[in-house]
C-alpha positions as CSV (number, residue, x, y, z in Angstrom):
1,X,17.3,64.9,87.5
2,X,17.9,64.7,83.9
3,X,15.9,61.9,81.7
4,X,19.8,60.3,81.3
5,X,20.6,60.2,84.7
6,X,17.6,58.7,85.9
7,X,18.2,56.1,83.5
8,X,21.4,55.3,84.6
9,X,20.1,54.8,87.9
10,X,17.5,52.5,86.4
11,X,19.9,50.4,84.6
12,X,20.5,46.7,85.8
13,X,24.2,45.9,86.2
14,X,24.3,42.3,84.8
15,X,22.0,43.0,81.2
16,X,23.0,47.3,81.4
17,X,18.6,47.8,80.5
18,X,16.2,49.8,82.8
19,X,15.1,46.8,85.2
20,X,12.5,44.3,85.0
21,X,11.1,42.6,88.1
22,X,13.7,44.1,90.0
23,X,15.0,41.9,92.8
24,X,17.4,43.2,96.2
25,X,19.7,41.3,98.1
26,X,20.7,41.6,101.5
27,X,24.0,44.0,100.2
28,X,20.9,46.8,98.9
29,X,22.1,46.1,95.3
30,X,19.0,45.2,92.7
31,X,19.4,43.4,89.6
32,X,16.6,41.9,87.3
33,X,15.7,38.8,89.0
34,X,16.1,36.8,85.7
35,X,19.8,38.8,85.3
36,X,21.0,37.4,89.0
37,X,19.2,33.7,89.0
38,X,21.3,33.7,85.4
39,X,24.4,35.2,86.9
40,X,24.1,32.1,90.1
41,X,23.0,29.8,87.7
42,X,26.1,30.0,86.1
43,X,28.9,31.1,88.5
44,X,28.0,29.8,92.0
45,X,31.0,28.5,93.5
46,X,32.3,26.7,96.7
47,X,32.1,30.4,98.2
48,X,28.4,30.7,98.1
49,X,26.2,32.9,96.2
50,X,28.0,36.3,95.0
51,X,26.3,39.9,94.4
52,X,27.8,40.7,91.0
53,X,28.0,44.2,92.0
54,X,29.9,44.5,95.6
55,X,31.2,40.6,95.4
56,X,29.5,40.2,98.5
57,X,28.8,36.8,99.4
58,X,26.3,35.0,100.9
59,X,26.0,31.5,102.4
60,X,23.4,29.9,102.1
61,X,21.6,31.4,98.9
62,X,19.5,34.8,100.0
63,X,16.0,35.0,99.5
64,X,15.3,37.6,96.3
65,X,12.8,40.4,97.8
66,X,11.2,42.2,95.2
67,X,11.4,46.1,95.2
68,X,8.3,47.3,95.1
69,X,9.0,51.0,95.4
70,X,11.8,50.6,92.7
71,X,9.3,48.1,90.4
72,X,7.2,51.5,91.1
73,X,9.5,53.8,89.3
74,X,10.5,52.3,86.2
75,X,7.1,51.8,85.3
76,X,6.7,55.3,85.6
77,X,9.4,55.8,83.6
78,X,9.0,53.4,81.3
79,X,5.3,55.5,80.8
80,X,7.2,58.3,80.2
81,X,9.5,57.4,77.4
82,X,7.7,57.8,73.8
83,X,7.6,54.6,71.8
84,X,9.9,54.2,68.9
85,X,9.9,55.7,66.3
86,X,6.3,56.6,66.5
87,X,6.7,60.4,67.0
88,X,5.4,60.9,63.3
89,X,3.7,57.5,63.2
90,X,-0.5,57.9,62.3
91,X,-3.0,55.8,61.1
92,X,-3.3,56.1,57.6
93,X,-6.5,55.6,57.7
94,X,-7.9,58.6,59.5
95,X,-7.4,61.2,56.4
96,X,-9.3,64.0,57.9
97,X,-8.3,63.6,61.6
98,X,-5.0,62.5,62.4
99,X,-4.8,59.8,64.9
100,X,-2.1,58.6,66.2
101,X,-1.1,54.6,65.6
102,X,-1.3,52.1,67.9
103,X,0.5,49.5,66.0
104,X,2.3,49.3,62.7
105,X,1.7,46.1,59.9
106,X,5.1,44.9,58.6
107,X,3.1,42.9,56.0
108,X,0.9,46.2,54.7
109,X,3.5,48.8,55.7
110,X,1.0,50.8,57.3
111,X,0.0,52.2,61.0
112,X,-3.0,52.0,62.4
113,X,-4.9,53.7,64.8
114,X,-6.9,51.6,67.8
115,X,-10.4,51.5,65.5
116,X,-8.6,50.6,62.3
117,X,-6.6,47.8,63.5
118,X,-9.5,45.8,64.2
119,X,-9.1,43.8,61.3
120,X,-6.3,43.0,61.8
121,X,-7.0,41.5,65.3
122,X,-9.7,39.8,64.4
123,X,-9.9,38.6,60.6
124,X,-8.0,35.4,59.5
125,X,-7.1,37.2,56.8
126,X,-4.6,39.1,58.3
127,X,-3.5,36.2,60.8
128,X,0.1,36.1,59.5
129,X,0.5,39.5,59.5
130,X,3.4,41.2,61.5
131,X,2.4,43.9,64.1
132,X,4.8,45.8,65.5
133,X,5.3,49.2,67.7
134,X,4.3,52.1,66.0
135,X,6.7,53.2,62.9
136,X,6.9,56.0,60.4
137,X,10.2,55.2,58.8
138,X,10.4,51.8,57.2
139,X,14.5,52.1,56.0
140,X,15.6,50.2,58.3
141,X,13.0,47.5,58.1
142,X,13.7,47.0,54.4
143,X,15.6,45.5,51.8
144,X,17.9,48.3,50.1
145,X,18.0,46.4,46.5
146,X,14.1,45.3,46.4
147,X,12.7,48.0,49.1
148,X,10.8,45.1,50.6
149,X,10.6,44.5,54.1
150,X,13.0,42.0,55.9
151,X,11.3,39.1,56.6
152,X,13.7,36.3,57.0
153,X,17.1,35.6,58.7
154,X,20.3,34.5,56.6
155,X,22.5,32.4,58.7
156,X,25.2,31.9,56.6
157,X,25.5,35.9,56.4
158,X,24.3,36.7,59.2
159,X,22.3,39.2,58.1
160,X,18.2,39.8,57.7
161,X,16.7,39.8,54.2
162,X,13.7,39.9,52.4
163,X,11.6,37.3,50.4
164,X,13.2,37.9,46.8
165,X,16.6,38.0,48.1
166,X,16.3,34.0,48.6
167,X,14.0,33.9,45.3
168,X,16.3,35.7,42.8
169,X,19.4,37.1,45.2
170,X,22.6,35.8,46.4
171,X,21.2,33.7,49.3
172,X,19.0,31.8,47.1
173,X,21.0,28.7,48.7
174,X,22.0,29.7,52.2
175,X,20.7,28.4,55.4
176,X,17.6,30.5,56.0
177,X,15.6,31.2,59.5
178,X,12.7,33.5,60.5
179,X,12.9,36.0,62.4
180,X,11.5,34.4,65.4
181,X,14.1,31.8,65.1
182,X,17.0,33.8,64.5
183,X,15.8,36.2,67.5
184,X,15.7,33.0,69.7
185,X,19.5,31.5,68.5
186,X,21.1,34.8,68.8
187,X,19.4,35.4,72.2
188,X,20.8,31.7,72.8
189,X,24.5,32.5,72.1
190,X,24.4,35.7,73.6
191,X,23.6,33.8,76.8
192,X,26.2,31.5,76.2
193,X,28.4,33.9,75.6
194,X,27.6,35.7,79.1
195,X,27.6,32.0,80.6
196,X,31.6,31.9,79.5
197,X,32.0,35.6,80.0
198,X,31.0,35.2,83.6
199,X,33.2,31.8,84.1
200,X,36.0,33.6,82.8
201,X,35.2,36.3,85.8
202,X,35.0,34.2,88.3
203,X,38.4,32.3,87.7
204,X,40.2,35.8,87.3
205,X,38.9,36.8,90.6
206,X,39.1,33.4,92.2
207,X,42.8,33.7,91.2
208,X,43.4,37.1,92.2
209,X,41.8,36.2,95.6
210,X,44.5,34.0,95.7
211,X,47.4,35.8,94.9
212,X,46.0,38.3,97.5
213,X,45.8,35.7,99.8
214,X,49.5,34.6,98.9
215,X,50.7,37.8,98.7
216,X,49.6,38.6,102.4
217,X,51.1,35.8,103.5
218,X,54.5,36.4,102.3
219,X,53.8,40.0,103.6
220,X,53.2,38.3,107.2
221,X,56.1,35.7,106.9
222,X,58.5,38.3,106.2
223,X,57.2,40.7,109.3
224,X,57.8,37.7,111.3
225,X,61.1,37.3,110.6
226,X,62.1,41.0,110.7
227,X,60.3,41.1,114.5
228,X,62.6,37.7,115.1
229,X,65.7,39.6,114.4
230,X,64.7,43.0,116.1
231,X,64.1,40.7,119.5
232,X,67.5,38.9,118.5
233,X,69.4,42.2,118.4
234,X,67.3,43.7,121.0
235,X,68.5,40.6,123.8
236,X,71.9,40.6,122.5
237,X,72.2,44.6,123.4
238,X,70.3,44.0,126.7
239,X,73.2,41.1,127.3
240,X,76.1,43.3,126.1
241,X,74.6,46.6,128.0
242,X,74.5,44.0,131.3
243,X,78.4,43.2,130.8
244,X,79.2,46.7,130.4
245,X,77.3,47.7,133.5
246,X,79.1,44.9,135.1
247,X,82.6,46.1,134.3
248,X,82.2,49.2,134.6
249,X,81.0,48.8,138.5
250,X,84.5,46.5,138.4
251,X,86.6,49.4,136.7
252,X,85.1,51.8,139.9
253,X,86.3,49.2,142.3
254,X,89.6,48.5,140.7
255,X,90.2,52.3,140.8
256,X,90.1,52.3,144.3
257,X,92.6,49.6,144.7
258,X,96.6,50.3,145.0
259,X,98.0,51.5,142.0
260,X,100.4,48.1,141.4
261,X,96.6,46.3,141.3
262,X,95.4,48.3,139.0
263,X,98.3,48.0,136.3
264,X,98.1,44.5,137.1
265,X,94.1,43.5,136.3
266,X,93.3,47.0,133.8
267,X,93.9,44.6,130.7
268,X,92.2,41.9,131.6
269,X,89.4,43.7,132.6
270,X,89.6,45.5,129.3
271,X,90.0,42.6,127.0
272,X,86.4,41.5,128.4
């Protein structure tokens, strides 16, 4: 199976990432368990508790079994995958040997191998410095007018920026966050915006549930009343075919009669 497909077959349904914690309910379907007590959280109805996936429901809530085989996989995929961006990343301290980094400083703009980060870790000097993932390519990380690495989040903007950007540049005067705090309010309206997304989803289908449930209805009401008819025509041709049977046994014995009888009653009969 190609690294794609297996991926897709990782991927949680609610948040579209490769699982964490993955959770099963009763339907088979797994989701993150923090994607589907978010999902209930937010959209449990009168029904009872929904799988997002099947629409499955299930009354009361189901207990969430974790999937230990699938847990099993994904961190062996997740081992697998190379970090980002740290194909080229080395420490830049290990001249003659190359060594690949561990961790990346924002602060120094440099990578570090396990032995040269120590420092880092553990003098207070470096405290409020910024470790990241291993990196080799810093273009994105920084500022294209003062090549200094974003540091701080411009609300009014909406955009990251660096520390001479609010010194000297045009957000000088703008409402300013760090990154930590901007990460947190975006991650805040992004689950508000799921919150409504999924509302929204859950009155469309509660609607069409009942149109469908209309719909059927009219569907049955109008079978009804076609089978009423089809047994009204259906007795009146049984009725008419019992009169016709009955005169025609009457026509036989007013054939055998005298031939002024039969002049005499044929149009009566008839008229019948």
């Amino acid at each position: 199976m190609q690294t794609g497909d297996l991926e897709d077959e990782l991927t949680c349904a609610v948040c579209l990432h490769v699982y964490q914690d993955p959770v099963t309910l009763p339907c088979q379907h797994s989701f993150c368990l923090t994607c589907i007590e978010g999902v209930w959280a937010q959209t449990t109805g009168p029904g009872g508790f929904e799988c997002p996936q099947c629409r499955r429901k299930f009354n009361p809530r189901p207990s969430l079994e974790r999937n230990f085989t699938l847990c099993n996989i994904v961190e062996k995929y997740n081992r697998s995958q190379p970090p980002a961006d740290s194909a080229h990343a080395v420490c830049e301290y290990c001249i003659e040997t190359p060594t690949p980094a561990v961790k990346t400083c924002l602060k120094c703009e440099t990578s570090f191998c396990s032995r040269h980060l120590q420092p880092h870790l553990l003098k207070e000097a470096y405290k409020d410095h910024t470790l990241i993932e291993p990196a080799s390519d810093f273009t994105g990380r920084q500022c294209f007018h003062h090549k200094k690495v974003f540091e701080v989040y411009c609300k009014d903007d909406a955009e990251c920026v660096c520390i001479s950007c609010i010194i000297v540049g045009k957000h000088k005067s703008h409402t300013l966050l760090s990154l930590d705090q901007a990460q947190a309010v975006i991650k805040t309206r992004i689950n508000e915006l799921k919150g409504k997304l999924s509302n929204s989803f859950y009155e469309w289908r509660r609607q069409l549930e009942e149109d469908e449930e209309y719909t059927l209805k009219l569907i049955d009401e109008e079978g009804l009343r076609a089978l009423s008819q089809i047994r009204n025509c259906s007795e009146a041709l049984n009725k008419r075919m019992e009169q016709i049977t009955l005169i025609d046994g009457e026509i036989q014995s007013l054939v055998q009669r005298d031939s002024l009888s039969f002049i005499q009653n044929w149009k009566q009969l008839l008229s019948r």
